[in-house]
C-alpha positions in Angstrom: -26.9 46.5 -63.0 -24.5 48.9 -61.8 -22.4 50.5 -64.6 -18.7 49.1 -64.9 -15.5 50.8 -63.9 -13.7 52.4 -66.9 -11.9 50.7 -68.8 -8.1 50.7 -69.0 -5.8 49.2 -71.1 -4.5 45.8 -71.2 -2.1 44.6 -73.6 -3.6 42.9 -77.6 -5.1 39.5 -77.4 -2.7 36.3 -78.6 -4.7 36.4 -82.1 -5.0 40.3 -82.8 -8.1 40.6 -80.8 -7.6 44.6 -81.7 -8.1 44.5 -84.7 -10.4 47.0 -86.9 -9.3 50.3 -84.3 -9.3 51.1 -81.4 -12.6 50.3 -79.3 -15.1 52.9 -77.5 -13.9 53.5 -74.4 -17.3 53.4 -72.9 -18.1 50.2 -74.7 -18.6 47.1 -72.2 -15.6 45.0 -72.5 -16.3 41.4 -73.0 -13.8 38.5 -72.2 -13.4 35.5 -74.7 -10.8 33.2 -73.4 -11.5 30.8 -76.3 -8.5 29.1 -78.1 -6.1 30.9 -80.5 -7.6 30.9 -83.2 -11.3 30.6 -82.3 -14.2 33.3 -82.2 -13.5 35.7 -84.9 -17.1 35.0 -85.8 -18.2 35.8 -82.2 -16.5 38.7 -82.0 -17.7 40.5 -84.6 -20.9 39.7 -83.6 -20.3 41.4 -80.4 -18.8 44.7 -82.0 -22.2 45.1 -83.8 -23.8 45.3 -80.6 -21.5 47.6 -79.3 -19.2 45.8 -77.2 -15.3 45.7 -77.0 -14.4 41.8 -77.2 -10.9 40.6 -75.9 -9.5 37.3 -76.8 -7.3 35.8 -74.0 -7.0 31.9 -74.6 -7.1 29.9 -71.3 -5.9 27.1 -73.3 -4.5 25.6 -76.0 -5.1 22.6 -78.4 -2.6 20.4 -79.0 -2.7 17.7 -82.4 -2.7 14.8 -81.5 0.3 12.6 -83.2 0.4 9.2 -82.0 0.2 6.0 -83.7 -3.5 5.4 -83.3 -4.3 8.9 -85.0 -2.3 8.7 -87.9 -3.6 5.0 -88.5 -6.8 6.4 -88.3 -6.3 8.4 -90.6 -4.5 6.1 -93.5 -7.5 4.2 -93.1 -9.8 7.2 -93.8 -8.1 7.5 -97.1 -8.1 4.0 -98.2 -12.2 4.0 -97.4 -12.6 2.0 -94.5 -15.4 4.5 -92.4 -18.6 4.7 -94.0 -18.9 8.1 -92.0 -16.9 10.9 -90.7 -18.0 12.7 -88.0 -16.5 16.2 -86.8 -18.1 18.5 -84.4 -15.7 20.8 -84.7 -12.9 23.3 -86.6 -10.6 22.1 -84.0 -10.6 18.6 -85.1 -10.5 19.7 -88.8 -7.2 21.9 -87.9 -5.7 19.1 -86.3 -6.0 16.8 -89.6 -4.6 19.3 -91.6 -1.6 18.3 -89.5 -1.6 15.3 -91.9 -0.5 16.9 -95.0 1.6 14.0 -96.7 5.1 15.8 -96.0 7.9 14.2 -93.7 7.1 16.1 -90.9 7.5 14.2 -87.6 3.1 14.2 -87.3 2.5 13.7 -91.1 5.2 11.0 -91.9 4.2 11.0 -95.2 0.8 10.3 -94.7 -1.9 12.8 -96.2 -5.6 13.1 -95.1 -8.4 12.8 -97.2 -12.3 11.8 -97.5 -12.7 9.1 -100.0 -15.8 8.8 -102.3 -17.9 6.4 -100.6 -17.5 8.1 -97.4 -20.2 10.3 -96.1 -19.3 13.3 -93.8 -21.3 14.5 -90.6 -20.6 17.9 -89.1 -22.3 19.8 -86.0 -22.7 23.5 -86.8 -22.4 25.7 -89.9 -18.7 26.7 -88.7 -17.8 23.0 -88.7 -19.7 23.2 -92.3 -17.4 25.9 -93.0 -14.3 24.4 -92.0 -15.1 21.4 -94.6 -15.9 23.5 -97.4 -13.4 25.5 -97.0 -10.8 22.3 -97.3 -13.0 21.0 -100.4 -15.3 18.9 -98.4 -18.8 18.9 -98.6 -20.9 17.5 -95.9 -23.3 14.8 -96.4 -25.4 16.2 -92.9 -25.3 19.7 -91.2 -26.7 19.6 -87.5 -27.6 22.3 -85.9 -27.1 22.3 -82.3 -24.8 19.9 -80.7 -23.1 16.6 -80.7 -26.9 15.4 -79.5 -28.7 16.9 -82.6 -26.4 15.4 -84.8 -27.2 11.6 -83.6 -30.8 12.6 -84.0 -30.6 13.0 -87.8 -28.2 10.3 -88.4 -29.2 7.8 -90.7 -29.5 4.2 -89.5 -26.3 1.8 -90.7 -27.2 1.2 -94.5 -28.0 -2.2 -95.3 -24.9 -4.5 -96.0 -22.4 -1.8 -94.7 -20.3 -3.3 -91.6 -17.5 -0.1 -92.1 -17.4 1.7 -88.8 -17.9 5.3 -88.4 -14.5 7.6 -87.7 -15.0 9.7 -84.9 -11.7 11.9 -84.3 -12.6 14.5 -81.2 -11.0 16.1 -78.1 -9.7 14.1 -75.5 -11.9 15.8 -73.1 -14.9 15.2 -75.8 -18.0 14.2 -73.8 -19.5 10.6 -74.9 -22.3 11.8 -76.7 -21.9 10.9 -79.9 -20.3 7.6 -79.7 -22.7 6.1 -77.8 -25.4 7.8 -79.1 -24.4 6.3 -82.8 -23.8 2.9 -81.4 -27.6 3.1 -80.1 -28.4 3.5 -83.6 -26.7 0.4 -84.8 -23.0 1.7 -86.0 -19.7 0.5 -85.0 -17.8 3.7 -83.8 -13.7 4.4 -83.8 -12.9 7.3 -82.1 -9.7 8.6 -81.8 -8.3 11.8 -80.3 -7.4 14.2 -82.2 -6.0 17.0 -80.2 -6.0 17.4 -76.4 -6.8 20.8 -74.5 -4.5 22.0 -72.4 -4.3 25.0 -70.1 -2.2 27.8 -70.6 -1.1 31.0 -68.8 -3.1 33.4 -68.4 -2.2 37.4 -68.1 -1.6 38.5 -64.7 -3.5 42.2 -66.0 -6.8 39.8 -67.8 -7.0 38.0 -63.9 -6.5 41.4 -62.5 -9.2 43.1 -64.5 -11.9 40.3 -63.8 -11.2 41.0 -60.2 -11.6 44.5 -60.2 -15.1 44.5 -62.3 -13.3 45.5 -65.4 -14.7 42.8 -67.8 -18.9 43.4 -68.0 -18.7 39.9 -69.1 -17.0 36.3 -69.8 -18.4 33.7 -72.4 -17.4 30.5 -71.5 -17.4 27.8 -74.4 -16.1 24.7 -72.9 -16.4 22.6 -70.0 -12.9 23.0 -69.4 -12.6 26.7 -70.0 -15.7 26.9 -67.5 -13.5 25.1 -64.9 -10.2 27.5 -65.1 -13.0 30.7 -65.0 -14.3 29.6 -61.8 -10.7 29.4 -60.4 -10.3 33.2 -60.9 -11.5 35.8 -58.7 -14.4 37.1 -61.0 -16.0 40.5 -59.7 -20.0 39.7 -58.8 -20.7 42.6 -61.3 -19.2 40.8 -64.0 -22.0 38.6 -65.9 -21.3 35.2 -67.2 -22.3 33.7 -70.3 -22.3 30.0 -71.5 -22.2 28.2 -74.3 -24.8 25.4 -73.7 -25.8 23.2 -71.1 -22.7 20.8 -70.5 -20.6 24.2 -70.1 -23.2 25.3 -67.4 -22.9 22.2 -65.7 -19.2 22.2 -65.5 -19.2 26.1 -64.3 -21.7 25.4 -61.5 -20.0 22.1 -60.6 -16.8 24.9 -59.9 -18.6 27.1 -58.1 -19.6 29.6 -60.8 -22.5 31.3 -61.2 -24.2 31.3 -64.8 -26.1 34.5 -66.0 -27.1 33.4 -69.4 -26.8 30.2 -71.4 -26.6 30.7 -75.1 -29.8 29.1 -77.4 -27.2 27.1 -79.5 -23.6 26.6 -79.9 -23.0 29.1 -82.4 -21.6 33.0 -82.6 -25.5 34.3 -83.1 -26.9 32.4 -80.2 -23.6 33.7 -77.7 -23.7 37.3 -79.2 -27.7 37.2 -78.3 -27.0 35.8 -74.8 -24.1 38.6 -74.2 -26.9 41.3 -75.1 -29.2 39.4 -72.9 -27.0 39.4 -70.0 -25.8 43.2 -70.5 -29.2 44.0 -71.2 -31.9 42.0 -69.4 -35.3 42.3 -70.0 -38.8 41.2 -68.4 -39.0 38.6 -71.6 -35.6 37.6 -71.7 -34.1 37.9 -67.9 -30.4 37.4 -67.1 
């Protein structure tokens, strides 16, 4: 692959992307346009393997605060799910916007997991999130929304309470159906909805002009307002799984590497693959 231009300077990320000094300047610069908020995992990751990570959010997650969602959750509280089921920080952030003050989401009502409800998360991060908020999860799945159905339980016997499933409005249909198959009644709700944001004019400019030695993509969505930028052929593209993939090539994208797994390991290992292909692992 033909080495990338030198770098030059673009303004700091929304989150403090430049944190810890200032980068190598011969370091390959990497472009994670995950939301505010997301990734800090990931990018540390890729400053161990000597790469200079930018965040620049292509969009933003919005709580949701409607009627249905803050029902949901009173009825979390008073022990009506026999499950929760988060694949996610994002969903867990957007509960927290339940915290029992007057605010025009909360309204006085205040999340919480009863005893007597069990708790299903995909991912050690979503793990995280729940331990984090004193939480701790019944089932871990490692993987995806796909691998978590697969080590569900079935319904336990006498137990008619439904499962909660609060997730993006742009969450794919996964899990739902994939519990229902397995016997369970399933509520899902949304809990925040992604939306796009603007993007800097000098980020656009820099994938044009081969400035970025790569982009990790980590939503279908985010996949989909990539592929609408002029990205430089040089510039190698990394996805998160297979659904992301899908949606980039739907667009028009081309897709270097897909990650092993949804997590900040499996993407850091598919940058170095991509920046660094060899005969066992090609890009």
């Amino acid at each position: 692959m033909t080495a990338s231009p030198a770098p030059r300077s673009t303004g700091p990320s929304a989150d403090g992307a430049a944190d810890g000094g200032p980068a190598d300047a011969t370091a390959p610069r990497v472009l994670l346009p995950r939301p505010a908020g997301a990734g800090a995992d990931l990018m540390e990751r890729l400053r161990e393997l000597g790469c200079a990570p930018e965040h620049h959010p292509f969009i933003e997650l919005v709580p949701e605060t409607d009627t249905d969602m803050r029902e949901a959750v009173e009825d979390l509280a008073s022990g009506a799910f026999s499950w929760l089921v988060i694949t996610s920080c994002a969903v867990f952030d957007a509960l927290d916007a339940f915290d029992g003050s007057d605010s025009a989401v909360a309204r006085g009502v205040s999340w919480s997991v009863p005893e007597g409800t069990r708790v299903a998360v995909v991912g050690e991060g979503s793990a995280a999130c729940a331990r984090e908020r004193g939480i701790e999860p019944d089932l871990v799945a490692h993987g995806s929304g796909k691998a978590l159905v697969a080590r569900m339980p079935a319904p336990a016997a006498g137990d008619a309470r439904p499962v909660l499933f609060p997730a993006s409005s742009a969450a794919a249909a996964t899990v739902p159906e994939g519990l229902r198959s397995l016997g369970y009644a399933v509520r899902q709700e949304i809990a925040y909805r992604p939306r796009s944001t603007s993007i800097d004019p000098a980020v656009v400019q820099d994938l044009a002009t081969a400035h970025y030695a790569a982009i990790v993509l980590t939503s279908s969505m985010i996949a989909r307002l990539a592929a609408a930028l002029p990205i430089h052929l040089s510039t190698q593209v990394v996805t998160i799984g297979a659904p992301t993939t899908a949606a980039a090539r739907e667009a028009g994208l081309r897709v270097d590497v897909e990650a092993e797994a949804p997590t900040p390991d499996a993407l850091a290992r598919a940058v170095a693959t991509a920046l660094h292909p060899t005969e066992d692992h090609p890009a």
